[in-house]
Structure formats: C-alpha cells, structure tokens
N, C-alpha and C positions, 0 to 999 in steps of 0.2 A: 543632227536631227534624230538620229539612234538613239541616243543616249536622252533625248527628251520624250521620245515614244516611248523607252522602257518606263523613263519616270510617271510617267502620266498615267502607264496601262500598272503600274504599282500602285498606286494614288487610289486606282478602281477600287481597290479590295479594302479600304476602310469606307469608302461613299457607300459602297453596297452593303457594310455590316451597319452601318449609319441605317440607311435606309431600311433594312430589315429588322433593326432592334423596333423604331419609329412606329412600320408595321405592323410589330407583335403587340404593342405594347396598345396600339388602340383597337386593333381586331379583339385581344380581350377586354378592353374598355368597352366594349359594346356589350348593351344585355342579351342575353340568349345563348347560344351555341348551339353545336352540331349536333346535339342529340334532344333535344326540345322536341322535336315532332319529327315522326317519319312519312313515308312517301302518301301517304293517304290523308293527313294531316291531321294524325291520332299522338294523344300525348301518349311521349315515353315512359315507363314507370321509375317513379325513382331509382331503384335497385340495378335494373338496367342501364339507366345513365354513370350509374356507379361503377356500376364495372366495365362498362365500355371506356368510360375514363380511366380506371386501372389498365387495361388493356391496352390504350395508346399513349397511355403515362401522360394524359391531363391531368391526374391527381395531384403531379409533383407542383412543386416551389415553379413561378415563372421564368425566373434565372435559367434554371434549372432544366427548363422545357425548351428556351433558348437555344442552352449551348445543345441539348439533345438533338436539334433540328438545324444546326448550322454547323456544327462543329462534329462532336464523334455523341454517340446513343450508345451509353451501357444500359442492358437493359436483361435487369436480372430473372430470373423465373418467374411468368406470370400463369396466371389459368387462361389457358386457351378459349377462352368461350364464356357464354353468360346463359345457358341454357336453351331449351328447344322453343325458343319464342322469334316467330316469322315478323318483321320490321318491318317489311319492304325493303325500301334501297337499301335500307343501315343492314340488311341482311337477314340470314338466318344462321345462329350460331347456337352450337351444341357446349353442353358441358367438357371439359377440356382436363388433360392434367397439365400439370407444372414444367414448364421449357425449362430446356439452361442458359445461363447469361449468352449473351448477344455484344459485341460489340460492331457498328455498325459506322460507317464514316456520313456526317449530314451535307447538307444542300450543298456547301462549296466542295465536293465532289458526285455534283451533280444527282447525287439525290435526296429528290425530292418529297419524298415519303407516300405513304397510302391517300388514297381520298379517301374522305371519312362520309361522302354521302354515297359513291358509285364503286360499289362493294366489290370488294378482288383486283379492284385496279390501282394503280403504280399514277403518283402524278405525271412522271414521266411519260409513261404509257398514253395517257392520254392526251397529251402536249405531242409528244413527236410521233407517236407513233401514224401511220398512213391511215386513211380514212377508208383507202379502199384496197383491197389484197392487192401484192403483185404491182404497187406503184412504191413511190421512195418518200426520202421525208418532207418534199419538196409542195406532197398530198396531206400532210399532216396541219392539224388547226394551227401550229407552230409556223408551217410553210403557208399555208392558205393567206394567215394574216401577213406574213412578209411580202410575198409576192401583191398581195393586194395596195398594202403599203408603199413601193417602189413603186407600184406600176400608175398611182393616184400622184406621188412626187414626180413620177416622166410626165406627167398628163398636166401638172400645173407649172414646169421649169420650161418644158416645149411648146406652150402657150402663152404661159404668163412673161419668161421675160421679154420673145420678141414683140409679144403686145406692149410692154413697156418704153421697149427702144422705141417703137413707131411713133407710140402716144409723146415721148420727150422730141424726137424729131422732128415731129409734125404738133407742135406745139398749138392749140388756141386753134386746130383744122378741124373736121368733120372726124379725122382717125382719131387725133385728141380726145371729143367729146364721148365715141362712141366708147373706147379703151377705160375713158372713169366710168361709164353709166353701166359696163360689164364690171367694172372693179366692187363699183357698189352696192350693184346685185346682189357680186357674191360673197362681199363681205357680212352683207343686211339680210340675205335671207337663210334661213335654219334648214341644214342637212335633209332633215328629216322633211322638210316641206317642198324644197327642190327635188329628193327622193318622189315621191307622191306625183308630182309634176312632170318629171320623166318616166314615171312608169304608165302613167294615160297617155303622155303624147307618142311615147316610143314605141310602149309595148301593147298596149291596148288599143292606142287611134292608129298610128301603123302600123304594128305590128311587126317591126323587126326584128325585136328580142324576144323570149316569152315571158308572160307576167310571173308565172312559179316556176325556174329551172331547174330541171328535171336533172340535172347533172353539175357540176363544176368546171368540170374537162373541157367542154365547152369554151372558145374565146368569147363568142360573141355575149354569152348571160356576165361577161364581167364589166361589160362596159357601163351600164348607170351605176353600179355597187362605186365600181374608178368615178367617173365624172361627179358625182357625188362628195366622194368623200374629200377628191382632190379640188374642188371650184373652187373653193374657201382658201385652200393656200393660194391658187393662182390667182385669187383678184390681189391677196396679200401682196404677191411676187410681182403681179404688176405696177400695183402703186408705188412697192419700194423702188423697182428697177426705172420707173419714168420720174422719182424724185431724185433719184441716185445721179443718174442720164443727163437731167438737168445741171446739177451738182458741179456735175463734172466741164460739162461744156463751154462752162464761164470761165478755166483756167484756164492758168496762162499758156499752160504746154501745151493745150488743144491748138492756140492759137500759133504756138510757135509750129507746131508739126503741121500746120496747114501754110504757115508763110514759108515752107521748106519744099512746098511744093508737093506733095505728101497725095498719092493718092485718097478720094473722102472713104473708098471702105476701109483701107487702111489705118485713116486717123477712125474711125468707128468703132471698128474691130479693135486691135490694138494700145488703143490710146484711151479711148472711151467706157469701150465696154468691159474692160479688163478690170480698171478702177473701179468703175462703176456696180462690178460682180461683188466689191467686196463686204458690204452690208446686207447684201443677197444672199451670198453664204452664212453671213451669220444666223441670219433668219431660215435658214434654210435647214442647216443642223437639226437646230430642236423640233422642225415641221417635220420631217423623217420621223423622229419618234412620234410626236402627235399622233402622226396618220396610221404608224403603225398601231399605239396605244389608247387609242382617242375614238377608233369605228366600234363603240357598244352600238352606240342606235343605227347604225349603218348595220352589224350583220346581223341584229334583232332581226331588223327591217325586211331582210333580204335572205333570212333563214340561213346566214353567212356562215360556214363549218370554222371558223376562226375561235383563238382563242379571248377576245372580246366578248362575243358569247360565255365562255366556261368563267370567268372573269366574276360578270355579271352575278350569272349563279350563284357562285361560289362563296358571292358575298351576301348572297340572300339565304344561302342555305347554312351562312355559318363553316364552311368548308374552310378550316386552317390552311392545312397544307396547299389548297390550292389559292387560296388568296397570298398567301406568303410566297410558293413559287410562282406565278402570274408576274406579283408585283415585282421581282428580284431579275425578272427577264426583261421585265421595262425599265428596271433600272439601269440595267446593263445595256439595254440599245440606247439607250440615254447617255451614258457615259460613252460609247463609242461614238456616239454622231458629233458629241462635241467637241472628241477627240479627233473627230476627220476634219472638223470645220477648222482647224487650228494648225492643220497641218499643210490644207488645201490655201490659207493663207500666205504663205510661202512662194506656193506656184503662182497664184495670181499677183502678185507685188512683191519680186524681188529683195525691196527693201526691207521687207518684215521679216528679221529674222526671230525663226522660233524657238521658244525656249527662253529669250532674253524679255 
C-alpha cells in the first residue's frame, strides 16, 4: 500500500500541471484583465496598463508567463513603478529605477505570486494568513473554508447515512417515507433558498443564532452556513446508503450470517453496513471537495471570510494570480480526497486490494 500511495501522490504533480496549464490558458481566453478599470471603476490609461504589464511580465509570450508562475521567474531589470498616478486598489506607484535580475522559484514551491488588484499583498498572505492578530492558520480564509467544509461533511455522514440505514430497514414504514421526503428536499431545493429559510426561522423568528455575526469565533453563527451547505450531500448520502442497504440485504451471506445465528446488530453492522459503505465512500470523496470548493453562494451569503469569496472576486476582477492559485488548491484537495477514497477501500472490504 506504500508503494501505491507514493505512486498516486506522484501522479498529483502532472493532474496539477494539467490543470493549471487548462486554467491559464482560458483565464487569458477571457476579454479584459486586471488592469481595465480600477477600484472606482475609472478606465486605466493605456500607457499605464503598459507598464503595469511590463512590471509583472504580462508583456511576455504565454508559454513564457506559464513557466514564470509555475516553475522558476527570471526576471530581469524592470522600472519600478509607472509614475505618481493614485489607481486605487491597483495602487499608487512612483517612478522607479532599474532592478537587477531576480530569480524566483514559482507556485510549485508555494508561491503564489502578488495580487494584482490588493496592492502590497502576497497570494499567499492573503490565503493563509489569520484574519485576526494572535490566532493560527486555522483563522485564515484558507482555514475558515476547511473547517467549514469538514464540519458540513460531519453534519451530512452523521445524519445522512443512519437516516439511510433506518429508511432500507424499515422499508415501505412511516421512517421510509419520512427519510425520501427529507432526501428530496434536499436534493430539490437550492442552497441558497434553504439559506433564506433558516435565517427567518432560526435567526429572526427564534432567534437563536444572530442574523449578521458579529464574529466567527463564535460556534453557534456556524450552524446555518454547516446545515446549508451540507443538506445537499446528506439527502445525496441518504439515498445512496438506503439503495446501497437494500443491495446488500438480498445476499446470500446476509442470509447465511443470520442462519449462524449471528446476532441482528451484528449482521447490520458488520455485514451490512460495511459493504454497503462502499459506494458511499465513493461518493463521498469528491463531496469533501465540493463542499470545501463549491460554498461561493454559501459565504456571499453569509459574509463568509473563506476563500470562495476571494475566488469569486478574483474572477471578476481579472485577478491572475489569485484565480490560478484558488484553483491549484482545489485541485489538490481534489486529488487528495480521491486519493483517501481509495485507500479507505481497503479498510472497508478486505478483498479490495489496492493498487491492483
């Protein structure tokens, strides 16, 4: 199993150049860019787009700009600056003299490069770094969205599949009926409308959460952002788990471990739900990234300090670097969760050996 984990976590680093060539190539496919209008939504002057493009070596070949931002940035003497004209975000930059070459390692050592709308700051900076002083990266949009992520996949795996077991056990009962009519809910009805729906009845008709939180830190302001974003996988996790549930119950071995006398949570547990996990996990992999990659209109919604948000932006504002590192992070929670689904295989059914 060593020896297929290494292979796999190797395998990552061409998907991710894959994926990042893809990126680059229709982020400039798109008309506009990052210096069209600045923060008051005043056009740029040409002459300034000029050299602000000399300045981050837009000017160069795309190849060119590629390897600059993924691999190593030689980057020989440029002028500092585009003179004493106030941009807004895009800044204010003075006339400059002439650097000396630079050689600079790109994204697959982690960095990121400059944002080109939120002036002075490091992609990275603004991905990991904590949102608020004196906390870790765990406060970071980077952290915000993970932990938001996990915490919507605990909320649809610890609902959704023992609602599944029940609904395959209690087959064609009132638990049955009630288990699809929540499945279908929450497959049929839009995030964003279920949002809306729990912030009057929770926050505004009871009042247990507040409707704008005043903080993060906070447990209790995460609970509709969670139940939100995770309803959708759990009706998913239920349907699959009480089709799965079913599946399973009609073989033979269920029957034989119950003429063995077997106690029923035994043959359940064990026999049942073990098999039965295992097109759960599939589906369950890629939902991790979803959930982590997939909350734009979740933290719009909810003024969410995640990086869904910067995301969003970044693709409106034409922001290179951070649309290229965003995406190259979900690339990579993407290859890792389907990397765990594969490995989690194993544990749940013996017989699957991995790698072969």
């Amino acid at each position: 199993m060593a020896r297929y984990t290494l292979r796999r976590l190797v395998w990552i680093v061409p998907v991710i150049l894959l994926v990042a060539a893809i990126t680059f190539l229709l982020m400039h496919a798109a008309p506009g860019g990052p210096w069209d209008r600045d923060a008051d939504r005043r056009q740029v002057p040409p002459e300034v787009q000029r050299q602000l493009n000399q300045k981050y070596n837009l000017d160069q070949p795309l190849l060119q700009q590629f390897i600059s931002y993924m691999f190593v940035d030689v980057n020989p003497g440029k002028t500092d600056g585009i003179g004493a004209l106030d941009l807004g975000i895009l800044g204010k930059y003075q006339v400059g003299e002439k650097t000396g070459s630079t050689v600079t390692c790109g994204a697959l050592c982690i960095n990121l490069g400059p944002s080109y709308r939120q002036r002075g700051r490091d992609v990275e900076e603004i991905m990991f770094d904590p949102v608020a002083p004196g906390t870790t990266v765990l406060d970071s949009r980077f952290g915000y969205s993970i932990r938001l992520g996990l915490l919507a996949l605990t909320f649809a795996i610890a609902i959704g599949i023992p609602l599944g077991v029940v609904a395959a056990l209690r087959q064609n009962t009132y638990a049955d009926y009630i288990a699809t009519f929540l499945s279908t809910i929450g497959i049929s009805v839009p995030g964003f409308v279920m949002g809306i729906l729990l912030i009057y009845l929770l926050a505004s008709g009871l009042k247990l959460v507040p409707v704008i939180p005043q903080s993060w830190s906070q447990a209790g302001v995460w609970v509709i952002p969670v139940i939100v974003l995770g309803f959708g996988t759990l009706a998913g996790t239920a349907r699959l788990t009480r089709a799965s549930m079913l599946e399973v119950m009609r073989q033979d071995y269920i029957r034989t471990a119950r003429a063995k006398g077997l106690p029923e949570r035994t043959v359940i547990v064990h026999h049942m739900l073990r098999n039965a996990l295992i097109p759960v996990v599939t589906a369950l992999g890629p939902a991790l990234a979803i959930l982590i990659t997939g909350s734009f209109i979740i933290e719009t919604m909810f003024s969410f300090p995640g990086i869904g948000r910067e995301y969003v932006t970044a693709i409106s504002n034409r922001d290179y670097s951070m649309i290229m590192a965003t995406t190259l992070i979900f690339a990579v929670l993407i290859a890792v969760a389907n990397l765990t689904v594969d490995l989690l295989y194993a544990w749940l059914d013996p017989r699957i050996k991995v790698g072969e």
